[in-house]
C-alpha positions as CSV (number, residue, x, y, z in Angstrom):
1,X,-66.4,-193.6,51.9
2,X,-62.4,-193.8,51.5
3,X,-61.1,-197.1,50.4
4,X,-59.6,-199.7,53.6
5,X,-56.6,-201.8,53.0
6,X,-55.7,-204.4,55.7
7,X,-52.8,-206.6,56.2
8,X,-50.6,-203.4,55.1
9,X,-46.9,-202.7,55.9
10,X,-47.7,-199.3,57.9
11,X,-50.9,-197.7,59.2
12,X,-52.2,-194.0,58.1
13,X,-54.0,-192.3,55.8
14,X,-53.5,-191.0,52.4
15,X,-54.6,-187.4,51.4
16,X,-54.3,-186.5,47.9
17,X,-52.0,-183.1,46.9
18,X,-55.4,-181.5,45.8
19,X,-56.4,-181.7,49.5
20,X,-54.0,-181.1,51.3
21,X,-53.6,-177.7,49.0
22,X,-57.5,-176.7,50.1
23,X,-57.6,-174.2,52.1
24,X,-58.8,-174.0,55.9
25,X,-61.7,-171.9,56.0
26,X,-62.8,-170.3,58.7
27,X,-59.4,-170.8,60.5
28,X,-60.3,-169.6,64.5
29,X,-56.3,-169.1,66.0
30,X,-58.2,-169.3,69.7
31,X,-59.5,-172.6,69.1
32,X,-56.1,-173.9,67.8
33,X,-54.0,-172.2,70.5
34,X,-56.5,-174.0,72.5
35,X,-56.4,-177.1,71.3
36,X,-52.7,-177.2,70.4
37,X,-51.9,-176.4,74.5
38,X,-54.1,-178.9,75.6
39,X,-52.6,-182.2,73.2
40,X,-48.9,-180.7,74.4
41,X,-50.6,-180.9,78.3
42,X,-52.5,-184.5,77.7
43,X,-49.8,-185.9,75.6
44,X,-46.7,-184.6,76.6
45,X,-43.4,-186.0,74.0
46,X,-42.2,-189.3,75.6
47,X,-40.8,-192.1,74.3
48,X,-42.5,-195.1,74.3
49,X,-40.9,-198.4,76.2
50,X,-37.6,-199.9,74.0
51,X,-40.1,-203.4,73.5
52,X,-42.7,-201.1,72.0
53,X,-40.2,-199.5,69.7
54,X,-38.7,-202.8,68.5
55,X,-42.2,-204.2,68.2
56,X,-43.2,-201.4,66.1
57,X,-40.4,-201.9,63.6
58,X,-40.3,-205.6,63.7
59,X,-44.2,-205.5,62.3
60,X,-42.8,-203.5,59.5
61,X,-40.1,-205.7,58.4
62,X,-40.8,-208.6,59.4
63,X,-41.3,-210.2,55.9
64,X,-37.7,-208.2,54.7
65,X,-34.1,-209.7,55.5
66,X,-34.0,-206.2,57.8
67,X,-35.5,-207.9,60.6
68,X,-32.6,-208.8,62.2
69,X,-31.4,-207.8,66.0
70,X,-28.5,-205.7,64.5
71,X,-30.7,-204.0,62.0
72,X,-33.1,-203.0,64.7
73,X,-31.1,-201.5,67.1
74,X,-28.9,-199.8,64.0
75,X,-32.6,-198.3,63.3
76,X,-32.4,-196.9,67.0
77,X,-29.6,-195.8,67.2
78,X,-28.4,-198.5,69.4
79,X,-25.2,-201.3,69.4
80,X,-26.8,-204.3,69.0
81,X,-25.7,-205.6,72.6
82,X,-26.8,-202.5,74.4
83,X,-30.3,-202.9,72.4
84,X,-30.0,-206.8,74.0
85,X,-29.0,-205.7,77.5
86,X,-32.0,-202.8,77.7
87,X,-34.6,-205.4,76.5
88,X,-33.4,-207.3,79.0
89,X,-33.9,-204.9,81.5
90,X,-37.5,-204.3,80.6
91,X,-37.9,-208.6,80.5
92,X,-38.0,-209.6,77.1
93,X,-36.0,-209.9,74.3
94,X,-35.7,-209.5,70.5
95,X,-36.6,-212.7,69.6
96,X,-39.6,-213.2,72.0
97,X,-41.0,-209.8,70.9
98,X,-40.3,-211.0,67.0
99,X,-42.0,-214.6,67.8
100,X,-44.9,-212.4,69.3
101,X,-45.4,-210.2,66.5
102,X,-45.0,-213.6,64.8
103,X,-48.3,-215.2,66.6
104,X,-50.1,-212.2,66.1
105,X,-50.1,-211.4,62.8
106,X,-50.3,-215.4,61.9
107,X,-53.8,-215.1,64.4
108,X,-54.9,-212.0,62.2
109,X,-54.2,-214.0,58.8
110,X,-55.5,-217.2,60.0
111,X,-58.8,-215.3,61.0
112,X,-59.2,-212.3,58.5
113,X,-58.2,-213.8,55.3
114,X,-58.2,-216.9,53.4
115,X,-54.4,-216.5,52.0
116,X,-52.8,-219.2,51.6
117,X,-50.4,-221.2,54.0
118,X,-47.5,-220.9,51.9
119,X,-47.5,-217.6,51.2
120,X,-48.2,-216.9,55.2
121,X,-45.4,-218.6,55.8
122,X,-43.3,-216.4,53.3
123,X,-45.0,-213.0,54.7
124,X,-43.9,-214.2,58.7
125,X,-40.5,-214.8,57.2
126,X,-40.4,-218.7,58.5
127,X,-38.0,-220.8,57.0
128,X,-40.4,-223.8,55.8
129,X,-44.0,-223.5,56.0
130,X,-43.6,-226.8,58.3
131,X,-41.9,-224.4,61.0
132,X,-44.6,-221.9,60.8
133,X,-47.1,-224.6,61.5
134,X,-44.6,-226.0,64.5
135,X,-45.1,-222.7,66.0
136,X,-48.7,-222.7,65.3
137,X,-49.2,-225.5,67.1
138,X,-47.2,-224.4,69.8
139,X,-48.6,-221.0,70.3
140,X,-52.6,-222.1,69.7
141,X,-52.3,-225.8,70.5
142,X,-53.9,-226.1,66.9
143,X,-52.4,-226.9,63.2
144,X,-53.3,-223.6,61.1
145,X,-55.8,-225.7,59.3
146,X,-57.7,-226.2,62.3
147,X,-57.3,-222.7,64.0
148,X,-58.2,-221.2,60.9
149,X,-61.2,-223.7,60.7
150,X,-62.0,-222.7,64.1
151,X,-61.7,-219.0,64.0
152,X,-64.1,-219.1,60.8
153,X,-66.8,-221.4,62.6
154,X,-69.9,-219.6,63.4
155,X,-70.3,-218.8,67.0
């Protein structure tokens, strides 16, 4: 019954002050001694892999001038060639894992809205809409008029 907004900058989910200020009745400090010992034994505090971490803060700049290799690894904590020479460690690289978050996201819009090319194009942070369909083409081996065309055919 809550509202859904997709194509969004971050995921989560908005509680208003009013509920978050209800209180928790009933409150049973077994079951959340319980349950709290058994998340810290299932899901113990690790970091996830440097490419996940870039990945994750690439999607949420992507359409800002912060998506940049310095800015990234200045958001980890990380000189920008160190950040280069650990993604290369793990096989990738900041610009493959920005071109993927690139092809992904243009898939999702090409498939989930009807937003226009330009404005795509804009949101992905290409330079001309014409390299954004360059890369369209390479990636899908379709023009986004036709891979959109497709992905909205009935099966």
């Amino acid at each position: 019954g809550c509202p859904v907004h997709f194509g969004q900058n971050e995921d989560g989910i908005s509680f208003s002050e009013r509920d978050m200020a209800s209180p928790v009745i009933d409150r049973d400090a077994a079951v959340f001694t319980a349950v709290t010992a058994y998340i810290e034994r299932e899901f113990p505090h690790r970091h996830p892999p440097l490419h996940a971490q870039v990945r994750g803060i690439v999607m949420q700049w992507l359409w800002t001038a912060h998506c940049s290799n310095d800015r990234v690894a200045a958001e980890l904590g990380l000189h920008p060639r160190a950040l280069h020479r650990r993604l290369a460690t793990e096989g990738t690289s900041f610009q493959k894992i920005k071109d993927e978050v690139r092809r992904d996201i243009l898939r999702y819009y090409l498939e989930q809205t009807d937003i226009d090319f330009a404005h795509v194009s804009e949101k992905l942070g290409f330079s001309e809409q014409s390299v954004m369909t360059r890369s369209c083409n390479h990636w899908f081996g379709a023009s986004p008029t036709r891979l959109r065309a497709r992905l909205h055919a009935p099966a």
